[in-house]
C-alpha positions in Angstrom: 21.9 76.1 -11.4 22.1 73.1 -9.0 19.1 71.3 -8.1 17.5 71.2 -4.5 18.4 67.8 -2.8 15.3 65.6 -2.0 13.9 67.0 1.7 14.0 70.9 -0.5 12.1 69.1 -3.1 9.7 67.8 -0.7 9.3 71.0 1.2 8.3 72.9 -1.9 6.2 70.1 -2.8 4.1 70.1 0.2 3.3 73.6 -0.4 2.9 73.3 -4.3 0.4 70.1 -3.3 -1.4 70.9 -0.7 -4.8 72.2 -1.4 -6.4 71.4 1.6 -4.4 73.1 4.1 -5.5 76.9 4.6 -2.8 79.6 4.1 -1.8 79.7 7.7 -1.8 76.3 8.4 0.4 75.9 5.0 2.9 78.6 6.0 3.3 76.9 9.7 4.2 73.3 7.9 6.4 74.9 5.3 8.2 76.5 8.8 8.3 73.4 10.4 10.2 72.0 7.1 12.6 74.4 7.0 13.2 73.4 10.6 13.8 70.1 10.0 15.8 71.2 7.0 18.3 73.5 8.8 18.7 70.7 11.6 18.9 67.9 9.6 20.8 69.0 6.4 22.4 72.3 7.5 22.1 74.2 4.1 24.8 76.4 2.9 23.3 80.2 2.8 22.9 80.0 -0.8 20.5 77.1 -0.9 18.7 77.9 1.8 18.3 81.5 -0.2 17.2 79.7 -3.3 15.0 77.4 -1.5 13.2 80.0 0.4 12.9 82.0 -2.9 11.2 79.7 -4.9 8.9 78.7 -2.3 8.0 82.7 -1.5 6.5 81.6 -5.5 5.2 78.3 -4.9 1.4 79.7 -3.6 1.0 83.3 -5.2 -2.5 83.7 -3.8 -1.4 83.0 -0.5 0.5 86.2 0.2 0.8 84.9 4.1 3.9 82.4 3.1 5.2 84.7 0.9 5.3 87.3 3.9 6.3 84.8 6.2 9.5 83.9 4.2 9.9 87.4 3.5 11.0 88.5 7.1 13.0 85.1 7.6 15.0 86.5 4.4 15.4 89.8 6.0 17.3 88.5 8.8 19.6 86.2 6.9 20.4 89.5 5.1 21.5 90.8 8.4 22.9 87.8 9.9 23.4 84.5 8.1 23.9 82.8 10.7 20.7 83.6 12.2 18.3 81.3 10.1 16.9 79.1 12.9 16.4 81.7 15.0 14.6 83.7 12.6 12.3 80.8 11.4 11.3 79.9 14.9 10.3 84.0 15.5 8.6 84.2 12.7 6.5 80.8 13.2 6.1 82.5 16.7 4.9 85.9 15.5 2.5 83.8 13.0 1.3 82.1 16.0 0.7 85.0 18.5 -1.3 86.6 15.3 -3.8 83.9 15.1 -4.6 83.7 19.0 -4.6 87.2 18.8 -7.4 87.4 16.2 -9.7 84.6 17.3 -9.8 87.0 20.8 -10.7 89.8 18.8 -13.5 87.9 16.8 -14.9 85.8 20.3 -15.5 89.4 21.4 -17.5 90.3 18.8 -19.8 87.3 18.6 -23.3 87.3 19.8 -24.3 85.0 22.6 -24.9 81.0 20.9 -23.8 82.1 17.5 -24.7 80.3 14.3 -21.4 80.9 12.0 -21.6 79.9 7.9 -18.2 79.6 6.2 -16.7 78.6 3.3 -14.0 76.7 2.7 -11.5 75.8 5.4 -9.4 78.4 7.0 -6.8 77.3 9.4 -7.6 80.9 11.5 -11.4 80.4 11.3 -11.0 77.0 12.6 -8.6 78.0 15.7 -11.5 80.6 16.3 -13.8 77.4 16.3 -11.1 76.0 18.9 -11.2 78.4 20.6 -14.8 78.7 21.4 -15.0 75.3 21.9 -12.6 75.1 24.6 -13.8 78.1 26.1 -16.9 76.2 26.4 -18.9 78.5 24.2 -21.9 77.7 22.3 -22.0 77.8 19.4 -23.2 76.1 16.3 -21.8 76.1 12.0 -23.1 76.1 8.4 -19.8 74.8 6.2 -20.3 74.7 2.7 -18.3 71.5 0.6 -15.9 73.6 -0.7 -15.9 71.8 -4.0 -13.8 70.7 -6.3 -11.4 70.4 -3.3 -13.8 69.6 -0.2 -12.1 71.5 2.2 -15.3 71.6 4.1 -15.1 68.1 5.0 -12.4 68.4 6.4 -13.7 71.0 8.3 -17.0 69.3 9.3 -15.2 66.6 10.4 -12.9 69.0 12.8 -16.0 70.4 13.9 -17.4 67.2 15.2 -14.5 66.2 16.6 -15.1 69.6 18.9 -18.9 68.1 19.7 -19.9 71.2 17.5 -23.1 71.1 15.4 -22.7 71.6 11.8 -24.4 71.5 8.6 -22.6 70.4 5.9 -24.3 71.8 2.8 -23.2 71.9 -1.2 -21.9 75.3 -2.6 -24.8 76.0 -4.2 -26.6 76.4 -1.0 -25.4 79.5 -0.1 -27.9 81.8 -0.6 -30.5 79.1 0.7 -28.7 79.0 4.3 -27.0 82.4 4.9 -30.3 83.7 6.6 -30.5 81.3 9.1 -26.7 82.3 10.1 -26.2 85.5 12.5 -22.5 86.3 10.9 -20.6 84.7 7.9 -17.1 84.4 8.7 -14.4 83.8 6.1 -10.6 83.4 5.9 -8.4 84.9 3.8 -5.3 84.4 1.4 -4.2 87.9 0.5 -6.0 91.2 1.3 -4.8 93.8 -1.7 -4.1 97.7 -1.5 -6.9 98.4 -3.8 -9.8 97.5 -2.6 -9.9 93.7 -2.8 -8.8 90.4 -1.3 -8.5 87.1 -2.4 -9.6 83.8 -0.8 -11.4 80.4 -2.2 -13.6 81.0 -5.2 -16.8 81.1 -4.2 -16.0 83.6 -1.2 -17.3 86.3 -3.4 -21.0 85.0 -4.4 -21.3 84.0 -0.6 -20.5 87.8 0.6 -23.1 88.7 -2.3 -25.6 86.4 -0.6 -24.7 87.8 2.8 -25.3 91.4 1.3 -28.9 90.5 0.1 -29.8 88.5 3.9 -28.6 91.1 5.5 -26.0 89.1 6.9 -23.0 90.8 8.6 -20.0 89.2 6.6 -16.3 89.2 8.6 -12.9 88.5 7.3 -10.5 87.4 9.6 -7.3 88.7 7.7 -3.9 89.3 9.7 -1.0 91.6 9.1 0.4 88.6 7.3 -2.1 88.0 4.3 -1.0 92.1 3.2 0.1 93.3 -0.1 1.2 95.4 -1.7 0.0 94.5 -5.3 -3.6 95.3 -6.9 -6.3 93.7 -8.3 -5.3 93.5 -12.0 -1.3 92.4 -11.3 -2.2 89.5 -8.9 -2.6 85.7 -10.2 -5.1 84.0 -9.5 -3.8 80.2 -8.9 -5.5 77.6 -11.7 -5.5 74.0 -10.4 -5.6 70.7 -12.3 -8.8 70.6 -14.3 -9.2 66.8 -13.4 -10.2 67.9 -10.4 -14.0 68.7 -12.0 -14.5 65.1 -13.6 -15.9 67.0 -16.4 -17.3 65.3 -19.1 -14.9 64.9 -22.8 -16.2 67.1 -25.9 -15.2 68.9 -28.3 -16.5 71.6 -27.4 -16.1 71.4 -23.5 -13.2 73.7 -21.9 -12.9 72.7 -18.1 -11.7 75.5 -15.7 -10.4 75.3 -11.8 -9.5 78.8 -10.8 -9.0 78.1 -7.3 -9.0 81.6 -6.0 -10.7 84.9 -6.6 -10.9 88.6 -5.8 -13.9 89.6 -3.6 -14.4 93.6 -3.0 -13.8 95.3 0.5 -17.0 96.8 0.0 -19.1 93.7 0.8 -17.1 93.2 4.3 -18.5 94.4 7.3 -15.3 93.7 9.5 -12.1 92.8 8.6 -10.2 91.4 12.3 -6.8 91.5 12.3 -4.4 90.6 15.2 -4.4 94.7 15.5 -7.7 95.0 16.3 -11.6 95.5 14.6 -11.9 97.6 11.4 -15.1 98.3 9.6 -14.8 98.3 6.0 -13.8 99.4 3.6 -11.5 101.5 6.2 -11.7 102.8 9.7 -10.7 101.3 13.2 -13.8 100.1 15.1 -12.0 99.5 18.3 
């Protein structure tokens, strides 16, 4: 099989690499490749089909890309001549989803909020946006999101916006989640059975919101759906370098990046097609 020329390599690259980027924000740079791609280097319909299958494998634990790529493969199946058009609708429709859910979610917050999160999803933040430039006060609890430290990243956004937040280690959870009136969390892929799968460490904060008391929200769009179950998904391992861990004999380092966390502890799942209690049921 011939190999991808050098911009294909770095386009799956970026998405292999990047593991600070939330799913969204990764499927919106991988479309803005491709875009580049098509106008720059005008792949024949056979590369671009190759290149868009292996990068619908780059990420399996974020579904959203996958998706994403999916419906832009649809269309060249239809018309292959219709691949810009079909990567700027679906960055479009990616787009609309996102505004469309942070709307949903400022609806639903209480007046001068105080929001704990983990990790650093792209949608969460452009909820944070959002409030901010809708002058709406509000204040966050952001874990580190180790062994990657998304959440400084975050922070930093954060105080870019003039927003207070606490920056606190993972292991803090539990100690802060009181003082927080909702947990809000991202989200990489939300299964058919009963699970979805974000950061790991998603699943011991939703425990610790259980125990507070604490209502605990997913912001999840059409997008991040799947079709597969629990026990056939991957759960992504990174680089165990990562955890600086000490040399032994006896010492086995792990990074699993990404885990399943049960419907059951969710309050609300908000999608770009509305509020849904969990584990099923329209709100509104």
């Amino acid at each position: 099989m011939q190999e991808f020329d050098s911009r294909a390599r770095s386009i799956l690259a970026g998405v292999r690499e990047d593991l600070q980027s939330g799913a969204t924000q990764l499927a919106l740079n991988t479309l803005d490749g491709l875009l580049s791609y098509l106008d720059e280097v005008r792949p024949d319909v056979e590369t671009l089909s190759r290149l868009l299958a292996e990068l619908r494998a780059a990420r399996p634990s974020m579904i959203v890309i996958g998706n994403a790529l999916g419906m832009i493969e649809q269309r060249l199946a239809r018309d292959p001549h219709a691949a810009r058009q079909a990567v700027l609708d679906t960055r479009d429709q990616l787009q609309n989803a996102t505004r469309t859910i942070t709307r949903h979610a400022r609806d639903q917050l209480p007046e001068a909020p105080v929001i704990l999160t983990h990790s650093a999803s792209s949608v969460v933040l452009a909820l944070f946006r959002d409030m901010a430039e809708n002058h709406q006060s509000y204040s966050v609890i952001c874990t580190q999101s180790s062994p990657g430290f998304e959440g400084h990243s975050l922070a930093r956004a954060l105080d870019d916006l003039s927003v207070p937040v606490k920056l606190i280690t993972d292991a803090q959870m539990g100690l802060f989640v009181s003082g927080a009136d909702v947990v809000i969390s991202g989200c990489d892929t939300w299964l058919t059975d009963g699970y979805f799968i974000n950061k790991s460490g998603t699943h011991l904060l939703a425990l610790a919101a259980r125990a507070a008391d604490t209502p605990f929200w997913v912001l999840a769009d059409s997008f991040r759906e799947s079709d597969a179950d629990a026990a056939s998904v991957e759960l992504e391992e990174m680089p165990v370098e990562e955890l600086n861990a000490p040399k032994g004999e006896w010492i086995t380092p792990r990074n699993v990046y990404f885990e399943l966390v049960p419907h059951a502890l969710v309050s609300q799942r908000i999608s770009e097609q509305g509020v849904f209690s969990c584990p099923a049921g329209p709100q509104r």
